[in-house]
C-alpha positions as CSV (number, residue, x, y, z in Angstrom):
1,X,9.3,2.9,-7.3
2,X,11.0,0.7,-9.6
3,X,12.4,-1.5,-7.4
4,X,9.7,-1.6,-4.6
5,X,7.6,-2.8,-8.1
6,X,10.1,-5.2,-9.6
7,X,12.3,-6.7,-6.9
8,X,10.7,-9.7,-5.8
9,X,10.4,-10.8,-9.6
10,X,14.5,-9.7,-10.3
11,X,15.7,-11.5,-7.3
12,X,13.5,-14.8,-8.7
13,X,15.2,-14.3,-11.9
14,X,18.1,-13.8,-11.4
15,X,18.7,-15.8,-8.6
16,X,15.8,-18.4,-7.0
17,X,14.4,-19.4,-10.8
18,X,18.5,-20.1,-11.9
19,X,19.6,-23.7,-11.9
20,X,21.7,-25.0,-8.9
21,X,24.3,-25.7,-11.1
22,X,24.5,-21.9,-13.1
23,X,23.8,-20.2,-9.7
24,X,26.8,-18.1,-9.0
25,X,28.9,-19.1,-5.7
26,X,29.1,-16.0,-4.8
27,X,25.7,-15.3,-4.4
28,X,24.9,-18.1,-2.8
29,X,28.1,-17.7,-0.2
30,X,26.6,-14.2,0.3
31,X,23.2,-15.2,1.4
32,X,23.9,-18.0,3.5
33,X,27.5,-17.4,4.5
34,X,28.9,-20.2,3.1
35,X,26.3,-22.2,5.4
36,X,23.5,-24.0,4.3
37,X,21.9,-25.9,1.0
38,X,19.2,-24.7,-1.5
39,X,16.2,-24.8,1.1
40,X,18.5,-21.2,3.1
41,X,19.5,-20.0,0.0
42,X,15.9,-19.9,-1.3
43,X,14.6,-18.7,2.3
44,X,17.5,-16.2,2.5
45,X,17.0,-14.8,-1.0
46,X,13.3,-14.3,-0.6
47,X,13.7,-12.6,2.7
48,X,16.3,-10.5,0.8
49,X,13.8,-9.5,-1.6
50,X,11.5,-8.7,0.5
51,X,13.6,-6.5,2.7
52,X,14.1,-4.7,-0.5
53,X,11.2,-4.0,-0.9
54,X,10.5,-3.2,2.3
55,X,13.2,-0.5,2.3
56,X,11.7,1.0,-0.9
57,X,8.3,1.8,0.1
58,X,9.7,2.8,3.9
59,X,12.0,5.3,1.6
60,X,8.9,6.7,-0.5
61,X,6.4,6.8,2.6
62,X,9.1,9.2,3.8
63,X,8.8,11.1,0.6
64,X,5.1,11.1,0.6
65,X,4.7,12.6,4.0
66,X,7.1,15.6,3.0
67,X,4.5,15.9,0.1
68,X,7.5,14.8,-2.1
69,X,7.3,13.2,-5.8
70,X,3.4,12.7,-5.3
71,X,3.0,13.1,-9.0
72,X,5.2,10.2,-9.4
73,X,4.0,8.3,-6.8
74,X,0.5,8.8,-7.6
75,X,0.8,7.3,-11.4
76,X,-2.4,4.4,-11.5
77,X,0.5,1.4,-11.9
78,X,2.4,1.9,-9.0
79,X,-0.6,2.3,-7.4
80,X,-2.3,-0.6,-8.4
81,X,1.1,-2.8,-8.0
82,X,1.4,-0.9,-4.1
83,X,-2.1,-2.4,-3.2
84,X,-0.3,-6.3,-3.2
85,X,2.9,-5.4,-2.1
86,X,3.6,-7.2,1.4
87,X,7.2,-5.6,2.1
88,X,6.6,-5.2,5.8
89,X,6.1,-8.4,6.6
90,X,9.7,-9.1,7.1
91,X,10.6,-5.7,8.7
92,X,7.1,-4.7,11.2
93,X,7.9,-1.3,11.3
94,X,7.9,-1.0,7.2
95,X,4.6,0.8,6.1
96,X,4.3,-2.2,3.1
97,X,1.9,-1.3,0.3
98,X,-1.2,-0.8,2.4
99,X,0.4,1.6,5.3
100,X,1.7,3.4,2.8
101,X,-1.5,4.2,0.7
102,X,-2.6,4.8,4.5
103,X,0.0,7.4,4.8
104,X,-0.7,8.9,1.2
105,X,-4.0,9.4,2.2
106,X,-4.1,9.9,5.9
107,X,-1.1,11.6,6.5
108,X,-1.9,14.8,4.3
109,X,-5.0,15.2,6.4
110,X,-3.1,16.0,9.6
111,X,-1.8,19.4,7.9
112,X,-4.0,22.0,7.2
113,X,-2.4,23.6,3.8
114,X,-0.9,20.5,2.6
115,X,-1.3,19.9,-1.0
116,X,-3.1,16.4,-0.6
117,X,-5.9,18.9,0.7
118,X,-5.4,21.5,-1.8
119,X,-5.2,19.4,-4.9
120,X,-8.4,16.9,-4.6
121,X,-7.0,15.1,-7.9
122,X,-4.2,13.4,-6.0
123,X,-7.1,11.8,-3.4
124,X,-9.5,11.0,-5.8
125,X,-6.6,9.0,-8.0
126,X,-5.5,6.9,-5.3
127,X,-9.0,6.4,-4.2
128,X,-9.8,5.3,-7.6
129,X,-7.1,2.7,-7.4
130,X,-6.8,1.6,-4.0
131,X,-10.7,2.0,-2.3
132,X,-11.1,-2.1,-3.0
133,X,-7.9,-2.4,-0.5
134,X,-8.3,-0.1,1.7
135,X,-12.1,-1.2,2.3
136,X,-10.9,-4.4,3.6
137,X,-9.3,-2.2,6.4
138,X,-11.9,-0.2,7.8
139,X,-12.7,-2.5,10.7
140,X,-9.1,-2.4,12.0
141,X,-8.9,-1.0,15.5
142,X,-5.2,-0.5,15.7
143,X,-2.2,-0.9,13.8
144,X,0.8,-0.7,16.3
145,X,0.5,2.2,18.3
146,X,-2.2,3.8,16.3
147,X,-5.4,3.5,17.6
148,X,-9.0,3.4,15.5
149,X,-7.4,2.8,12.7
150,X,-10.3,1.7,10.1
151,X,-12.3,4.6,11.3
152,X,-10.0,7.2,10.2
153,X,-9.8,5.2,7.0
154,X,-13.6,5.0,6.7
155,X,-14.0,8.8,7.0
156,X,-11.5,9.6,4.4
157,X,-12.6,7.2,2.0
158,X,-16.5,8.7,2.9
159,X,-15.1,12.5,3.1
160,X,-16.3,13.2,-0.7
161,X,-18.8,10.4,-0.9
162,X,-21.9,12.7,-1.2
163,X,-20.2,14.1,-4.3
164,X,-20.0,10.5,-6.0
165,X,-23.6,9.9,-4.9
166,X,-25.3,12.8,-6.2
167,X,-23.4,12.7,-9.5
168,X,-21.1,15.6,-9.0
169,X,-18.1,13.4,-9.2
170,X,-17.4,10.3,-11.6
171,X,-14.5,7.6,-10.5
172,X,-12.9,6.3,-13.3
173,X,-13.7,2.7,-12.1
174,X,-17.1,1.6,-11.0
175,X,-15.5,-1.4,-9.0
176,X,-14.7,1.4,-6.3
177,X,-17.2,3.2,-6.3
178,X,-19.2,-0.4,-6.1
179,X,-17.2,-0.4,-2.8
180,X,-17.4,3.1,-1.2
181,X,-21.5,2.8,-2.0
182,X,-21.1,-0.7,0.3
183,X,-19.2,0.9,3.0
184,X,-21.3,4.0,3.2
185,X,-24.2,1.3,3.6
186,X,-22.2,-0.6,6.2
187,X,-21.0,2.3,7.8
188,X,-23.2,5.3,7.7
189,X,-27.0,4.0,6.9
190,X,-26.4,0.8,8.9
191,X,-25.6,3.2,12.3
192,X,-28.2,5.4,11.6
193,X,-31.1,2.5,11.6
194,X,-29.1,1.3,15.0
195,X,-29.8,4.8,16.8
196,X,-33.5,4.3,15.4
């Protein structure tokens, strides 16, 4: 989690923010293979960090969908730092920080006595956190070979909405619940005036 977190800032650090001059040969020899100015090495580095990134959260999607570490993975900082993370631009087949809140909550819904179902608190936590990202996704159709996409999110994110709209159920920020109130509009109240 660390280093799907940190490793774009460590690799500017340490290498891309260094001075030609105090940048170590060796580095540079390694990303570029001994070809190329500071323009590749900069390109080179920032694809490196990326890929490292990408490798990180491809490592704990697999975790999550074996219901691994989800106390872990769940803490609100990662979760807040997974909604910008971008790792799978580089790599297409990477989950990056949005497919793998997808798979945290999507996932879990495929198994019938998964804990994701049994323990609500993990749901509603990334919820919390991540319902301002993941609303910008619910008119997605398809994501690779995944089809209807933003209405699988949609129905997740709306699963428990009655319980936030009646009171039963407080999120700890009212920015998302701001959000699943708009998308319930957009998505539920919206249809049922169409059929009208």
């Amino acid at each position: 989690m660390e280093i799907a977190s940190n490793c774009l800032e460590v690799v500017y650090k340490e290498f891309v923010g260094i001075k030609d001059r105090k940048r170590s040969k060796y580095h540079c020899d390694l990303l570029t293979r001994g070809l190329g100015g500071l323009e590749l090495q900069f390109r080179k580095a920032e694809e490196w960090a990326s890929q490292l990134q990408c490798c990180s959260l491809y490592l704990l999607n697999c975790f999550a969908c074996k219901d691994r570490s989800l106390n872990l993975i769940c803490k609100k900082e990662f979760l807040k730092n997974l909604c910008g993370m971008w790792g799978g631009l580089v790599n297409l087949t990477s989950p990056a920080g949005i497919g793998f809140l997808r798979t945290l909550f999507l996932q879990n819904r495929k198994r019938k006595c998964s804990k994701f179902e049994r323990n609500p608190d993990t749901r509603y936590k990334v919820i919390d956190i991540a319902a301002l990202s993941l609303v910008d996704l619910v008119e997605l159709r398809s994501l690779g070979e995944r089809k209807m996409v933003g209405e699988t999110i949609t129905q997740t994110l709306l699963r428990d909405y009655y319980k936030i709209k009646y009171g039963f159920l407080k999120l700890k920020s009212k920015k998302a619940e701001r959000a699943l109130e708009e998308l319930w509009e957009l998505k539920v109240e919206n249809r049922k005036r169409e059929k009208l």
